[in-house]
N, C-alpha and C positions, 0 to 999 in steps of 0.2 A: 574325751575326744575319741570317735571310735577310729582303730587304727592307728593311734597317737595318743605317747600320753611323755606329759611333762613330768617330771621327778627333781625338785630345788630343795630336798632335804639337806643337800652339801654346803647350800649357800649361808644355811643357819649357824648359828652362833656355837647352838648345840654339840653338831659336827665338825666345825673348823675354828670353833674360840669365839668370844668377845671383840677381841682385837679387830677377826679379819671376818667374822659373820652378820647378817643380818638378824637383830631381834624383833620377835613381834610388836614390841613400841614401836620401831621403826616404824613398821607396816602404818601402826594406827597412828602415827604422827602424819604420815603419808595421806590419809586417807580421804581427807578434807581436797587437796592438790587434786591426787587423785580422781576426784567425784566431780571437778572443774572440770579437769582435762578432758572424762569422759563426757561431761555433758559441748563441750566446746568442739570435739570430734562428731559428733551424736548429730550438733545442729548442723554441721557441715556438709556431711555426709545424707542427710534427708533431704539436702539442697542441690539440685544437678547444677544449678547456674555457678555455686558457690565451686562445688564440686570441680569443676571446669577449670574456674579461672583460677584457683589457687592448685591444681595439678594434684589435686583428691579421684578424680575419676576413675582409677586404680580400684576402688573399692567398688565400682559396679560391674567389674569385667567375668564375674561369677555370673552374672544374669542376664548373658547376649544372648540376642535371638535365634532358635534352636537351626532355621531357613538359611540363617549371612554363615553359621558353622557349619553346616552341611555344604556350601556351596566351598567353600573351604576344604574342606574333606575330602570331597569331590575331586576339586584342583591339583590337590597336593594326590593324591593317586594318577589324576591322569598324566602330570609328571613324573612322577613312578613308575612307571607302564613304559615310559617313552627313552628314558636317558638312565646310562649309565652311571654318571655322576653330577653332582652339584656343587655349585661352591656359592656360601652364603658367606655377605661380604657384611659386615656391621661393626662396630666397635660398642662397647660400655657395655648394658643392656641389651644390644641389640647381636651382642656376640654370646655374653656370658651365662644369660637365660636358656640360650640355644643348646648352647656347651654343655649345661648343666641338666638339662632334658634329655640331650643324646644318651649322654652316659647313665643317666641314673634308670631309664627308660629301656633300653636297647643293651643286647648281651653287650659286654666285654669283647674287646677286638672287631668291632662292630664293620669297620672298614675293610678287614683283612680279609674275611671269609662268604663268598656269597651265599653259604649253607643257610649260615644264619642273620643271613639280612633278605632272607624270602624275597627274591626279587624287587628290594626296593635297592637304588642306589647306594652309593658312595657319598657323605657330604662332607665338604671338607670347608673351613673357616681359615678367612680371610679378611682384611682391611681393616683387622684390631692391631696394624703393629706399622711398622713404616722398614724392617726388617727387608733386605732385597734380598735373600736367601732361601726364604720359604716361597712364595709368591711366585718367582721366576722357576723355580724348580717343579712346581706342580703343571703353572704352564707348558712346563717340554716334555711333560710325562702322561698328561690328558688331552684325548683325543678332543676337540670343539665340537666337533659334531654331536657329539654323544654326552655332551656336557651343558647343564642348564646354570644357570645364571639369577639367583635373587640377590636383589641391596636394598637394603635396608636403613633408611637416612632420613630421617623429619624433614632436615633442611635441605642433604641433597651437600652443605659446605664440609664436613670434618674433614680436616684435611685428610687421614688415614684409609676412611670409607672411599671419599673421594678420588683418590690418587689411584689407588686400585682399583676402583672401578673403571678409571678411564686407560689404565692397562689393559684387563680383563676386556673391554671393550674392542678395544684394536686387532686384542689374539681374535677372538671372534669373527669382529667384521671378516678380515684377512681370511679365513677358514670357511666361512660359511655366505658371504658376499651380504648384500643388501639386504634381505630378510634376516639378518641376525638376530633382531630385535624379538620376533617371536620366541628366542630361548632366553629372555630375558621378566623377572617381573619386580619390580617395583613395589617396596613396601614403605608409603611416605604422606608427608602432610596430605590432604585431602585436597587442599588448594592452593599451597603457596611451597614457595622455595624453587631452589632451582632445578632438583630432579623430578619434582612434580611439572615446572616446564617442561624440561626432556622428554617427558611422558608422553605430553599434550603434543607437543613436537613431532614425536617417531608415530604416532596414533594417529594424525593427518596423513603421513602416507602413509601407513597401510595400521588399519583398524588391528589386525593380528598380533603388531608389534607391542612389546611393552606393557602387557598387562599392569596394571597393579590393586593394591590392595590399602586402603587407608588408615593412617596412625590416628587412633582416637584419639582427639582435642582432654588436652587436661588429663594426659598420661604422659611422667616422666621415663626415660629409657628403663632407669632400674627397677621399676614397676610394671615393664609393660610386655614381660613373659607370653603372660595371658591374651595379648593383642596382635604386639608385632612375633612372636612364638609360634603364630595358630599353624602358617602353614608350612614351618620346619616338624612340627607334630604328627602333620596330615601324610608328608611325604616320606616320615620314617614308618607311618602308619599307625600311629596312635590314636586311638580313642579320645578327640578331644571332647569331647561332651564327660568321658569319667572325669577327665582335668579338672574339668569345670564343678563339675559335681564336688569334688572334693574340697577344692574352693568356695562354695556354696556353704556346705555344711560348714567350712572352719568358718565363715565371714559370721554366720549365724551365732555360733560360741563363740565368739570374738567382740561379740555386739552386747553381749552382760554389761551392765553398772557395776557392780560389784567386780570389784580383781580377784578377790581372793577366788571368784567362781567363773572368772574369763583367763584361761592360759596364758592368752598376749598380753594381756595387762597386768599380768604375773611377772611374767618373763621381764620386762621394761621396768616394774617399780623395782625389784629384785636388783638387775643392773643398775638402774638409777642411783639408790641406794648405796650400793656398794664401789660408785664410781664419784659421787661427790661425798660420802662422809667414811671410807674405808680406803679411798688411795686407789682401785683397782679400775685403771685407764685403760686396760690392755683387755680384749677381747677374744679368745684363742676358741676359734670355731671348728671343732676335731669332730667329722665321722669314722667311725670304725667302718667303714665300705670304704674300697676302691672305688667304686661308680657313684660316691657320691662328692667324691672331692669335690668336682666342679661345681658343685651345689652349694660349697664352703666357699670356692672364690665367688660365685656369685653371690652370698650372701657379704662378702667385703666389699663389696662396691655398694650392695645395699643400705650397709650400716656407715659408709664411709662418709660416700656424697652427701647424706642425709644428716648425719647429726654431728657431723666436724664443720662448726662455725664461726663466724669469726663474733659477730654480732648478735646480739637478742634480737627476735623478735617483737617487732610495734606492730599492733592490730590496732587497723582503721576500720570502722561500721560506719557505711552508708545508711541516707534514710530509710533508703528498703532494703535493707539488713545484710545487702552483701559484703562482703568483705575485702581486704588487700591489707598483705603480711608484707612491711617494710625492715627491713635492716635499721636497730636502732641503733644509729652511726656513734651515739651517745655511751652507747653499754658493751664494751670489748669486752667478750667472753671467753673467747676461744675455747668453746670445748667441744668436746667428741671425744667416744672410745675410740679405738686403734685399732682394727681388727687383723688377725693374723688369723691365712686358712691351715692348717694342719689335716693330717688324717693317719687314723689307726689302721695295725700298728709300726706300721714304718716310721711316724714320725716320734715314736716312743722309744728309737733309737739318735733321737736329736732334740729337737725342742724338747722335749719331755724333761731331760737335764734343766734346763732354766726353767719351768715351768714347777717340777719340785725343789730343788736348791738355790734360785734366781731371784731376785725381787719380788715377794711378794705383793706384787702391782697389775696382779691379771687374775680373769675368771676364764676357764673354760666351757664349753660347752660342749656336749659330745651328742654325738647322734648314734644311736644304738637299732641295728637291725635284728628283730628274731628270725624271721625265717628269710633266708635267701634262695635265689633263684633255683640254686645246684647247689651238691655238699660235694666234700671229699672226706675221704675217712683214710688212716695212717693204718696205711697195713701191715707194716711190718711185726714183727715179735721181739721180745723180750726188752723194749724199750719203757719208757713211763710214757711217751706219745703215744704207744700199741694203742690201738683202736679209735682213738678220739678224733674225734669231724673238726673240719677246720672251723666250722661255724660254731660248735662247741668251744674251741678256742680261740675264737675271737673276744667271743664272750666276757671267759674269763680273763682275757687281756682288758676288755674296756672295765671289769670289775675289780682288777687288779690295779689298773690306774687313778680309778677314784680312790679306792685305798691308800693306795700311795700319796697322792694326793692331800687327804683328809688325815694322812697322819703327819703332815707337814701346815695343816693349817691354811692348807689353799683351797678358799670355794670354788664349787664347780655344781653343775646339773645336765641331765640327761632327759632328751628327747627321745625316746624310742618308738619305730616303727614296727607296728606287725607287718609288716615288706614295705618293700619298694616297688609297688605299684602305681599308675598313672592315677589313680584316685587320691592316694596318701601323697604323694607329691605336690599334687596340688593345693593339698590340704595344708602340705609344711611351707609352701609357698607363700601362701595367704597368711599364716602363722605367725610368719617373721617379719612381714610387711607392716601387718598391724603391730607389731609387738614396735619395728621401728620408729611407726606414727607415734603412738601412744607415749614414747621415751621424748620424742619430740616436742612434744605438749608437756611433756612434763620440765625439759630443761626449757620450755620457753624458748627454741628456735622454730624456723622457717625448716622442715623436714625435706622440702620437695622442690627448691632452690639447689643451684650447686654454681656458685658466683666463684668459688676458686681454683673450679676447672675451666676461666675463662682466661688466666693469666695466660698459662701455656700458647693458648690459640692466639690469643690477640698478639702476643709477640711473634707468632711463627706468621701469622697474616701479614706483620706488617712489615718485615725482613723480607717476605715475598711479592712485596708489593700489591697485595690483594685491594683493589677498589672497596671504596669507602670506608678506609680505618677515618675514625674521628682524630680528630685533632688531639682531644683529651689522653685519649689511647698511648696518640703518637708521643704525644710530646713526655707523659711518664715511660715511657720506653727510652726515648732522646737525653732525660733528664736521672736516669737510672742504668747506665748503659751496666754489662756486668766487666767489673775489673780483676784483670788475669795478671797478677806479679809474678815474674821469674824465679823471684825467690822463693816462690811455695810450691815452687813445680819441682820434683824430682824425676 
């Protein structure tokens, strides 16, 4: 992979025992599954229709028209140009993606210093939390005038995006009168829900209000960096075409038959393996970079939503060959890794305790940067640190860890970047996405469903009295109520 290269030497038997490693039998027992899975991803994937309707379309966002990116580009600078700061309002995906692009993309202290944010704005994240603390407080400290406004909402309902946006709404009006709408834009169904009404609403008076931009059909949130991402990219001023490029290239090496010669189908049979016939449920996603943590939480929602199931999946084929992944109500499975985001090596003064003397019930994965942005070097004398660069020492920290690691018989592998650049980003992006797929097909679930972040909602809908809770809804809410004894409360 250029720019990227996977190293699962740790995950071996070789390295970490029989016990807790994977053997080449393994692989070749796998391989038969394996060569299904790919071909079952293969037919879906040359399918737009299929693509669509089972929430596959993720995998053609490497190859958008170079015209719809540039007008994008466009956009997100001439909001740059114009305002001070921005607050991008989303939750799941549509927060974590963002999150994880600012930082790993843009210096360190990115908000703090306009030196190095060369005249683009301030962006600040919001409507991932129901928190009155953050929210109210950035309100009293940013000017409206000078403050743009995108949300980001398929449907326009979560309650979280929601509620805040109809805050953020008011500050505005109030501040800026009747045209407020123009510092506002809209990232949402193309047709339907209700902030896509809103849209069609404010854009009846005045054409100027409420821009927006549309969520491609048969893209779920944690997949959709590359979509609903474009013009938090544009605005920090990123190169979205390198994004895309690098995504390009990984989708192509990702697209092998063969695993042993496809990364992501490396990465996934490797996991697989070591999660249903080695015990190791637990998923510890450690970079050694500060600006990539956020790329660690966002890969926890990735891996979470996606392959913690309750049920197997039943594939239904129509006569012309489309498809529909049902829940087989029949086959309780309950699986999924667990994933926890860490990062080096701050968190090698915590989790790293249970991670070398703890259950061995978990694999790590570590991301490894060679060259970073800026060094520092220890100046002082007559020290054993005299001279040595912190990037030199981080090094040896993520080399010391696997050691640690592998002398206690815990696997582990290392992704390493030759930088963090908007091209390799994009690259690790797509990397992890398909490696998710791929896992997905392999334990026989629905990857691109997420049926048990609906509990949450439908109860908080139906406490607040939100029009149209079903009956069905209601009544397991009514018939489930939760019970609070005295006697367990201290």
């Amino acid at each position: 992979m250029e720019g990227i290269k996977f190293d699962f030497n740790n995950m071996f038997s070789a390295n970490v025992g029989g016990v807790n490693g994977v053997e080449e039998k393994d692989l070749f027992e796998l391989s038969s599954t394996a060569q299904k899975a790919h071909e079952h991803l293969k037919k879906i994937l040359a399918d737009s229709k299929n693509r669509i309707k089972l929430n596959l379309e993720w995998a053609a966002l490497p190859y958008q028209d170079e015209k719809a990116v540039k007008r994008i580009q466009d956009l997100g600078k001439e909001i740059a140009a114009k305002y001070d700061s921005v607050i991008s309002l989303g939750i799941g995906g549509s927060y974590l993606g963002l999150k994880a692009a600012q930082d790993a993309l843009m210096p360190a202290y990115f908000n703090e210093f306009s030196k190095i944010r060369k005249n683009r704005p301030r962006i600040y994240f919001e409507g991932n939390n129901l928190d009155p603390d953050t929210l109210s407080v950035l309100l009293k400290n940013l000017n409206p005038k000078k403050t743009f406004i995108v949300v980001i909402s398929k449907s326009g309902e979560t309650t979280e995006t929601k509620a805040a946006f109809m805050v953020v709404q008011n500050w505005l009006k109030k501040a800026v009168g009747k045209k407020y709408g123009r510092q506002v834009i809209a990232i949402t169904d193309p047709e339907n829900g209700s902030l896509r009404k809103i849209v069609k609403l404010e854009q009846e008076k005045d054409i100027l209000s409420f821009r927006s931009l549309p969520l491609s059909k048969g893209v779920g949130g944690r997949f959709s960096e590359l979509n609903m991402g474009l013009l938090h990219l544009a605005i920090l001023g990123v190169n979205i075409q390198e994004v895309l490029a690098g995504a390009k290239d990984m989708a192509l090496k990702c697209s092998r038959a063969n695993y042993t010669e496809n990364p992501a189908y490396m990465y996934a049979a490797l996991h697989y393996i070591l999660y249903k016939h080695k015990n190791k449920s637990l998923a510890i996603m450690m970079p050694f970079s500060e600006t990539l943590k956020s790329t660690a939480d966002w890969y926890v929602q990735l891996l979470a939503e996606s392959l913690g199931k309750k049920y197997n999946r039943k594939v239904e084929i129509s006569a012309d060959g489309s498809e529909a992944w049902l829940q087989d109500r029949g086959a309780v499975v309950n699986v999924g890794r667990t994933p926890v985001p860490c990062r080096g090596t701050g968190d090698l003064h915590s989790v790293q305790q249970n991670n070398v003397e703890g259950e061995n019930n978990k694999v790590i994965t570590f991301i490894k940067v060679e060259k970073f942005k800026n060094e520092i070097k220890v100046l002082a004398k007559g020290d054993f640190l005299s001279g040595k660069s912190f990037s030199g020492l981080i090094t040896l920290a993520e080399e010391a860890t696997e050691w640690a690691l592998v002398r206690q018989g815990r696997p582990n592998c290392t992704v390493t970047l030759e930088c963090v650049s908007p091209y390799i980003w994009g690259a690790l992006l797509f990397f992890f996405e398909m490696a998710t797929a791929f896992e997905g097909e392999l334990l026989n679930v629905n990857a691109f469903d997420q049926p048990g972040v609906e509990g949450y909602k439908n109860y908080m809908y139906y406490k607040l009295g939100k029009p149209g809770i079903s009956r069905e809804i209601a009544n397991e809410i009514e018939g489930y109520p939760l019970i609070k004894n005295p006697k367990y409360i201290l």
